[in-house]
C-alpha positions as CSV (number, residue, x, y, z in Angstrom):
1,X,9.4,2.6,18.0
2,X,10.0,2.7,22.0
3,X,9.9,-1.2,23.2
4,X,10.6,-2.3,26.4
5,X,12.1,-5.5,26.6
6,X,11.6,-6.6,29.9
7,X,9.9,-10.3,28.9
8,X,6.7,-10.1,31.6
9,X,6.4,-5.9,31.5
10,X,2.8,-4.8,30.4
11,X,2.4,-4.1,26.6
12,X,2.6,-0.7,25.1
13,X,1.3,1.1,21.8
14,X,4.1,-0.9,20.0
15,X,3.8,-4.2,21.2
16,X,-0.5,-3.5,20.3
17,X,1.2,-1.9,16.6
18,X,3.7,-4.6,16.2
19,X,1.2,-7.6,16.6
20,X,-1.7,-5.8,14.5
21,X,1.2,-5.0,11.7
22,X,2.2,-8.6,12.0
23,X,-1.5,-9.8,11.2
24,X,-2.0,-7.6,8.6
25,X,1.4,-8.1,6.5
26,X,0.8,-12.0,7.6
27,X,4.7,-11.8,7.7
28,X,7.3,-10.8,10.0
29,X,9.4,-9.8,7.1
30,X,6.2,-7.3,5.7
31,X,5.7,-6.1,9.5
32,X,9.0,-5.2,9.9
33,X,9.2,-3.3,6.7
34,X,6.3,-1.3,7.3
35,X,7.1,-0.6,11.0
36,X,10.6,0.6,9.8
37,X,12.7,-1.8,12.0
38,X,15.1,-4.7,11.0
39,X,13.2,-8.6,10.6
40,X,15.1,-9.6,13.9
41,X,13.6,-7.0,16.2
42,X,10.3,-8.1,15.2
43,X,11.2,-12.1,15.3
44,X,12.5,-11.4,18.7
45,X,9.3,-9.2,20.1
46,X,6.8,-10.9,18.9
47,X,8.5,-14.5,20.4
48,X,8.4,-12.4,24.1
49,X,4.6,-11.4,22.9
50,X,4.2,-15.0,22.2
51,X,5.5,-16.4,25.5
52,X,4.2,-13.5,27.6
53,X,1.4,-14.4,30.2
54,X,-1.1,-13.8,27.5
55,X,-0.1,-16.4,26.1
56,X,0.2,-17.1,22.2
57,X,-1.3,-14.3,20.2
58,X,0.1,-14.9,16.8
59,X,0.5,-18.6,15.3
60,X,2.4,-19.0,11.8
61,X,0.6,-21.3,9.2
62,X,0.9,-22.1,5.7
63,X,-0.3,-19.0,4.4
64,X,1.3,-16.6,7.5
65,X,0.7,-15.1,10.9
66,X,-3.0,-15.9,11.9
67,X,-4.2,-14.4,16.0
68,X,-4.7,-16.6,18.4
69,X,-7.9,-15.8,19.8
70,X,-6.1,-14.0,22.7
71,X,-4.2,-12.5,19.8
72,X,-8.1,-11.6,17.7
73,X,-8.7,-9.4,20.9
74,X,-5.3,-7.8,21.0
75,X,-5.7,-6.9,17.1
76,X,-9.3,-5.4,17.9
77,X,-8.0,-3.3,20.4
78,X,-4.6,-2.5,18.5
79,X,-7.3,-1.3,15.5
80,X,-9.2,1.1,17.8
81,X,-5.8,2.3,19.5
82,X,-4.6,3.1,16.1
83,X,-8.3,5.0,15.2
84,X,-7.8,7.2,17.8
85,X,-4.1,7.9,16.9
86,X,-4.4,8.4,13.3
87,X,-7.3,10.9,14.0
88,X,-5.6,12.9,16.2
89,X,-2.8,13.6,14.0
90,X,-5.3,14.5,11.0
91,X,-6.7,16.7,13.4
92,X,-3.1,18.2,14.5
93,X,-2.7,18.3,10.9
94,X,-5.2,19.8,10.2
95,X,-5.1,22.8,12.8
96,X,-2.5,24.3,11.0
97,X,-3.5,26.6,9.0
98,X,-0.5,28.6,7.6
99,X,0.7,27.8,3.6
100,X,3.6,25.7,5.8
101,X,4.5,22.4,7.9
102,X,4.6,19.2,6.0
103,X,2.2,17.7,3.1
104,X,2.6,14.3,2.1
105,X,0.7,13.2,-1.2
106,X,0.9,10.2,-2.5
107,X,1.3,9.5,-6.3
108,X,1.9,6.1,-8.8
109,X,5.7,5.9,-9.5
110,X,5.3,5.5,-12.9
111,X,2.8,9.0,-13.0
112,X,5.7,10.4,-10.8
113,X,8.8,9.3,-13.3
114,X,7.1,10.3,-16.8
115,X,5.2,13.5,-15.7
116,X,4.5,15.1,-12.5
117,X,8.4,15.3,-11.0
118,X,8.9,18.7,-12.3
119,X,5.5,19.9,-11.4
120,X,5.9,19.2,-8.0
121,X,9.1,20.6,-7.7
122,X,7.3,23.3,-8.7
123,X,5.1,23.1,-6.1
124,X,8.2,23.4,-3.6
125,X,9.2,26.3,-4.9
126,X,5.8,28.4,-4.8
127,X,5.7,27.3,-1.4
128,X,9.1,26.6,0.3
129,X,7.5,27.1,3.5
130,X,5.5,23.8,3.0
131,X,7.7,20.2,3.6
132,X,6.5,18.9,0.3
133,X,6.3,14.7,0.4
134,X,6.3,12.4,-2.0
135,X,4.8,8.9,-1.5
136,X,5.7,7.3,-4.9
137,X,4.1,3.5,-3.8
138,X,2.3,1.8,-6.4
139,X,-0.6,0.6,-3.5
140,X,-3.4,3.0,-3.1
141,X,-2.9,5.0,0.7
142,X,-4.9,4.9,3.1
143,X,-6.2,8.6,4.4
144,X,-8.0,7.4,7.1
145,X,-5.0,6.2,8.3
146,X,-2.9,9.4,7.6
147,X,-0.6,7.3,5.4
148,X,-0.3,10.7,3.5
149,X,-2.2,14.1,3.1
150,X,-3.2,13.7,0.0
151,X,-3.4,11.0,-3.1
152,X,-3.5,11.2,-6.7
153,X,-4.9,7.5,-7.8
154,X,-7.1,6.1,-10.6
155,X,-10.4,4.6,-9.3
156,X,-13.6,3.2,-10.2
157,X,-14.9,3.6,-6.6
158,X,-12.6,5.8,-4.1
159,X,-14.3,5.9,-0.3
160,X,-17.3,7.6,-0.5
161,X,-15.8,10.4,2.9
162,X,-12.4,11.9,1.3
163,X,-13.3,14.7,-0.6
164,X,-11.2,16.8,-3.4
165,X,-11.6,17.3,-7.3
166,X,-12.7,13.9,-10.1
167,X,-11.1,14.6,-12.7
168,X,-11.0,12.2,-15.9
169,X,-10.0,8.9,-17.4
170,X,-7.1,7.8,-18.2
171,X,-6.2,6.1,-21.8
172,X,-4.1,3.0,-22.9
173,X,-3.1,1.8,-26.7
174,X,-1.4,-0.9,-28.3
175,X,2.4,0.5,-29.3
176,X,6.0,-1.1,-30.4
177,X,9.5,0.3,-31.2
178,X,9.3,1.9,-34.7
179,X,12.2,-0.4,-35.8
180,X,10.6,-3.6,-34.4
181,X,7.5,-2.9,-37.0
182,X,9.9,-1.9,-39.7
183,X,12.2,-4.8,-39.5
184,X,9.8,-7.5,-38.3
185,X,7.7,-9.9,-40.9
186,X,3.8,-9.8,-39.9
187,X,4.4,-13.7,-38.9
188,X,6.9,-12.9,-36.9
189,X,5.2,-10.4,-34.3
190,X,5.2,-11.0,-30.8
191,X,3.3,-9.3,-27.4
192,X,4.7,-9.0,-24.9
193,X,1.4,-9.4,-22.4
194,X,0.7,-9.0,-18.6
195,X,0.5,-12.3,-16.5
196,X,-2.4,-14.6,-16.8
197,X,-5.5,-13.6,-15.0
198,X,-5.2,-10.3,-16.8
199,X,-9.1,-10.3,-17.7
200,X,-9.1,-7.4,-20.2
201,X,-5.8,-8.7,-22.6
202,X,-8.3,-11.2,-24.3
203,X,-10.8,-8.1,-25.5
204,X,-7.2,-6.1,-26.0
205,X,-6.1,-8.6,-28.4
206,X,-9.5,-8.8,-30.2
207,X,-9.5,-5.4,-31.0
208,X,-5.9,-5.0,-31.9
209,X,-4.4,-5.0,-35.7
210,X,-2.7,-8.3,-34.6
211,X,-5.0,-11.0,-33.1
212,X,-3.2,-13.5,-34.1
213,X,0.4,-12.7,-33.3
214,X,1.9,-15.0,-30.6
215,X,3.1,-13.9,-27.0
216,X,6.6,-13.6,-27.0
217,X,7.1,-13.6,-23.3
218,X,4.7,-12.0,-19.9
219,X,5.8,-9.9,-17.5
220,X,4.7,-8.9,-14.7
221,X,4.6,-5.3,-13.9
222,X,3.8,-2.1,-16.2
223,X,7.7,-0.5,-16.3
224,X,9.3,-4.1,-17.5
225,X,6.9,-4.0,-20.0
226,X,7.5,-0.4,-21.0
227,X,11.0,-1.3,-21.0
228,X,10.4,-4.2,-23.2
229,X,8.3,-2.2,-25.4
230,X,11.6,0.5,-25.3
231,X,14.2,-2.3,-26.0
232,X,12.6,-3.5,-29.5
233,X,11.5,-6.7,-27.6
234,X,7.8,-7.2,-29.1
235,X,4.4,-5.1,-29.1
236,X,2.3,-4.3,-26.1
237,X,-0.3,-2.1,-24.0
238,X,0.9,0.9,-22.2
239,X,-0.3,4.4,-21.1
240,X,-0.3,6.9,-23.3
241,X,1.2,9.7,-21.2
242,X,4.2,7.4,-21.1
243,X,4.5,6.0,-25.0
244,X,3.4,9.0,-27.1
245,X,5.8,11.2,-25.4
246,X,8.8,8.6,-25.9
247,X,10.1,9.0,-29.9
248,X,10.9,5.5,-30.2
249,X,7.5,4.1,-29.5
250,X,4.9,4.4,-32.1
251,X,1.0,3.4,-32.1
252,X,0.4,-0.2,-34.0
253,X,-2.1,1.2,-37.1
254,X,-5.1,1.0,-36.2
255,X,-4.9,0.5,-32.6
256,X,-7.7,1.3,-30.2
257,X,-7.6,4.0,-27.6
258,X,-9.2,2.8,-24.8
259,X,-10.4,4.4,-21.2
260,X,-9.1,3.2,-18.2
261,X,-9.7,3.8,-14.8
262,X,-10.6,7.6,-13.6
263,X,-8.6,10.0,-12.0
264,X,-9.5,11.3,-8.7
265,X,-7.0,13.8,-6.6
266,X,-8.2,13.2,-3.0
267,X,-8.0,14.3,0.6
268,X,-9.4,13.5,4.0
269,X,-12.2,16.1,5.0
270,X,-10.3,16.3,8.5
271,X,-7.5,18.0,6.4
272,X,-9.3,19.4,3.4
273,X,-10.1,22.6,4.8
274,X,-6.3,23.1,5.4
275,X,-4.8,26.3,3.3
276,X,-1.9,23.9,2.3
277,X,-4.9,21.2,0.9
278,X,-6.4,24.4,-0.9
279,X,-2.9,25.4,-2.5
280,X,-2.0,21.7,-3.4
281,X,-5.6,21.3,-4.9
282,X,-5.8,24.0,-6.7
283,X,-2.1,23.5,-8.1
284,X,-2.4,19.7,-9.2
285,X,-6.2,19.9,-10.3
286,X,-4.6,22.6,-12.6
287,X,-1.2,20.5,-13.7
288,X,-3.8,17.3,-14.5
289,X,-6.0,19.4,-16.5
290,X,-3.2,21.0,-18.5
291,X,-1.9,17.3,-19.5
292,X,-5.3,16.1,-20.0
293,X,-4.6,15.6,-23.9
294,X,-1.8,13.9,-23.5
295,X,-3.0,11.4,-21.0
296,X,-6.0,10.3,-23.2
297,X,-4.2,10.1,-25.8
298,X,-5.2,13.4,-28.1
299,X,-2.1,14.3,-28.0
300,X,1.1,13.0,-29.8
């Protein structure tokens, strides 16, 4: 990101970008992680921006970085500014038409760590023309904002305008560590459970062989519960493409298998006529499909 620092010179693209950023992220901390630069830099900027001859455009409160309404406009026209950019690299991007040049796709970490990091290795080496990568964020990408090429997500309702291939739903069951059933006296069962506010552990728990067992502790995010689950801690939820694959975990008898969200392997129609979207359709509609047992939990 060019800045200029004179304090009174004109603002440019990454003065607009810094203060949208800023809004968004309602942080300078979040800004400056998502612009790539050090919390400084942006303090500093955005206290120029602030005492410019615009005056004020960002005030902090309570809950963040809220525009001024000098700072609303700024943001409006830093959205349009960024429109425009973000389409003309799709379109860039999407002039090339050789199986090469770079391909971003964006997949969950946790997809990426128990399955699909051998397939797309793969992928690199059918096509080592094509600069294969990976976006491994948990937070569903933004096409529209050429955050990546391509995303792998489940969703009850992606955006109506990308295009690319549904594919299926996704399964969770109730599992522990063979020993912890072995060893453990039915009164003395724990879950380990997501946080509170988790609105479908209540039906979970209904359904499961142990209603009645106690929560031994919450956490907050899928992998420290999987590693619970792995370290003997208590029972829990988790997919089944990760726990029926590992040999320590086992179903609880009589567990449910239950449909989550559906799979949907995306692409925004500025770059879906691409030959490198074609290849990298074709290839990961194919890998999904071939693991479709396994991640509905047919296969154990």
């Amino acid at each position: 990101m060019r800045v200029n620092w004179c304090k009174y010179a004109p603002m440019e693209w990454s003065d607009y970008q810094l203060v949208l950023t800023v809004a968004r992220e309602k942080s300078i901390r979040g800004a400056a992680r998502m612009l790539g630069v050090n919390h400084a830099t942006v303090s500093r900027r955005l206290a120029q921006l602030n005492n410019g001859p615009m005056g004020p455009l960002l005030h902090r409160s309570n809950t963040g970085f809220w525009p001024t309404n000098t700072g609303q406009s700024v943001v409006e026209a830093a959205m349009k500014m960024e429109q425009i950019s973000d389409e003309a690299v799709r379109k860039q991007r999407a002039s090339e038409q050789s199986l090469s040049g770079p391909l971003s796709i964006s997949v969950p970490s946790l997809m990426l760590q128990h399955l699909l990091i051998g397939d797309l290795a793969k992928f690199g080496e059918q096509h080592p023309e094509i600069e294969l990568t990976v976006d491994s964020t948990d937070r569903f990408v933004d096409l529209d904002r050429a955050e990546a090429d391509m995303v792998l997500r489940g969703s009850d309702s992606p955006p109506d305008h990308w295009v690319g291939r549904r594919l299926f739903p996704y399964s969770l069951s109730l599992y522990a560590h063979k020993d912890y059933l072995a060893n453990t006296s039915a009164a003395d069962l724990r879950w380990i459970a997501p946080p509170d506010g988790d609105v479908r552990w209540a039906s979970w728990l209904e359904q499961s062989p142990f209603p009645d067992a106690a929560i031994g502790m919450r956490i907050t995010t899928i992998a420290g519960r999987f590693t619970a689950l792995k370290e003997g801690l208590g029972m829990g939820r988790a997919a089944c493409f990760m726990a029926d694959r590992d040999p320590d975990l086992v179903r609880l008898p009589g567990a449910p298998v239950i449909e989550a969200e559906t799979f949907w392997l995306l692409c925004h129609p500025d770059f879906a006529g691409t030959s490198r979207a074609k290849a990298a359709l074709a290839y990961f509609s194919n890998v999904m499909n071939s693991y479709r047992p396994l991640l509905q939990g047919e296969q154990r």
